[in-house]
Structures are given as structure tokens and as C-alpha cells.
N, C-alpha and C positions, 0 to 999 in steps of 0.2 A: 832592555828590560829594567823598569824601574824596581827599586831597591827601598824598605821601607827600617829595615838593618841592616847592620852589618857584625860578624865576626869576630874580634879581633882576639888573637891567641899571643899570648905569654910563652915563654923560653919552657916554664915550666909546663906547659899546655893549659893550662887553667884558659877559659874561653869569657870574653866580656862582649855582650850582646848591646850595642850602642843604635840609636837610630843614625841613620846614611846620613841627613846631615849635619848630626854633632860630630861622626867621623871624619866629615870631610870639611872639617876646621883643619884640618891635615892636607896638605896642600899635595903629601907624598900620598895617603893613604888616598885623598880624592884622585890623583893620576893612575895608581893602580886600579881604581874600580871603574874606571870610564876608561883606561886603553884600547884603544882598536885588538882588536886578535882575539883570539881564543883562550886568553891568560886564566888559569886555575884562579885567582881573585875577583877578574870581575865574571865569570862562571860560575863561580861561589857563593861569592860576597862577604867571604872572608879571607883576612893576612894575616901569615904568621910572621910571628919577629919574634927568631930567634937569641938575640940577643937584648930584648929586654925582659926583664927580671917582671913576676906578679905584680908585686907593690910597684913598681914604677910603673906601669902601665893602668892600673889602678887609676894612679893619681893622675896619668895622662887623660882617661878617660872622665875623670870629675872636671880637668881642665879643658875639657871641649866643652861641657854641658855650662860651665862657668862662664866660658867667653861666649856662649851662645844666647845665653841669659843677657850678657852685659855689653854686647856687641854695638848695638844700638842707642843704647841709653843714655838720655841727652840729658841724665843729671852728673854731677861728679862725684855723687858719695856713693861711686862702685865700692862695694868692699873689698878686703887684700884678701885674696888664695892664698890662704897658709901651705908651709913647706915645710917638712921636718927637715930642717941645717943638714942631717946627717942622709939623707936623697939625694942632695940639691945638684950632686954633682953627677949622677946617676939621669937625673932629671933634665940637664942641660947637654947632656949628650942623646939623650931619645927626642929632648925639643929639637937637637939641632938636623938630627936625622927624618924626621916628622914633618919639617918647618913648619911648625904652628908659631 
């Protein structure tokens, strides 16, 4: 069943409505939505993740739309994704979980 969003829920429950594929710049969140079975995800078409916080998912979700923008683009003045310093470590533990 094609997917035109998806999902995605915060710790907090706060809910971020992403198109399927700026989510699936997520290499974890695209293996949960295509598994074989009858998994509550791709039945859904929504994940929750429990352990990340609003604002970091937030920013996770601006950094899909970001690299999807810039994915292709055969100039080099991509501009920088700012980070507030005080995330970055919060942010490097949901990238590493995500593998974006």
C-alpha cells in the first residue's frame, strides 16, 4: 500500500506529519515502513520513538526535508543546517539510531 506520509511521534507524543519520502532519508524509519509482516508501522504509517525528545525530532524532521532538497545538487554552495551546540549531542544519538 503506497504511503503518501507518514507519522512520526515524539517521547512526548507530539505527532510530525512528514511526506514517506523525506522519512525515508531514514534508512531505519524506511525498513520499518516496507517490512514484510503485519507490523503496527507499516499498517500505520506511523513510528513511535520513545526516546526522542520533541525538539530533537523537530530538527530531525527539518533534516530530512534538508537533505532532500540538497541530495542532488550539483552546485557546492549547499548551505550549512544549523544546530543549536546545546542539541548536538541529543541529535547525534537519534542520527546514529535513524542512520540518516
Amino acid at each position: 500500500m503506497a504511503r503518501d506520509t507518514v507519522k512520526l511521534i515524539s517521547a512526548e507524543g507530539f505527532e510530525f506529519i512528514v511526506d514517506y519520502q523525506a522519512a525515508c532519508v531514514s534508512n531505519t524509519i524506511k525498513n520499518m515502513l516496507s517490512s514484510a509482516g503485519s507490523f503496527t508501522e507499516t499498517e500505520l504509517g506511523e513510528v513511535k520513538f520513545p526516546e526522542i525528545s520533541t525538539p530533537v525530532l523537530e530538527k530531525v524532521c527539518q533534516y530530512f526535508y534538508f537533505k532532500l532538497r540538497h541530495q542532488n545538487s550539483v552546485t557546492k554552495d549547499i548551505p550549512e543546517f544549523k544546530l543549536p551546540p546545546e542539541m548536538a549531542l541529543e541529535l547525534l544519538r537519534a542520527s546514529n539510531y535513524l542512520d540518516t
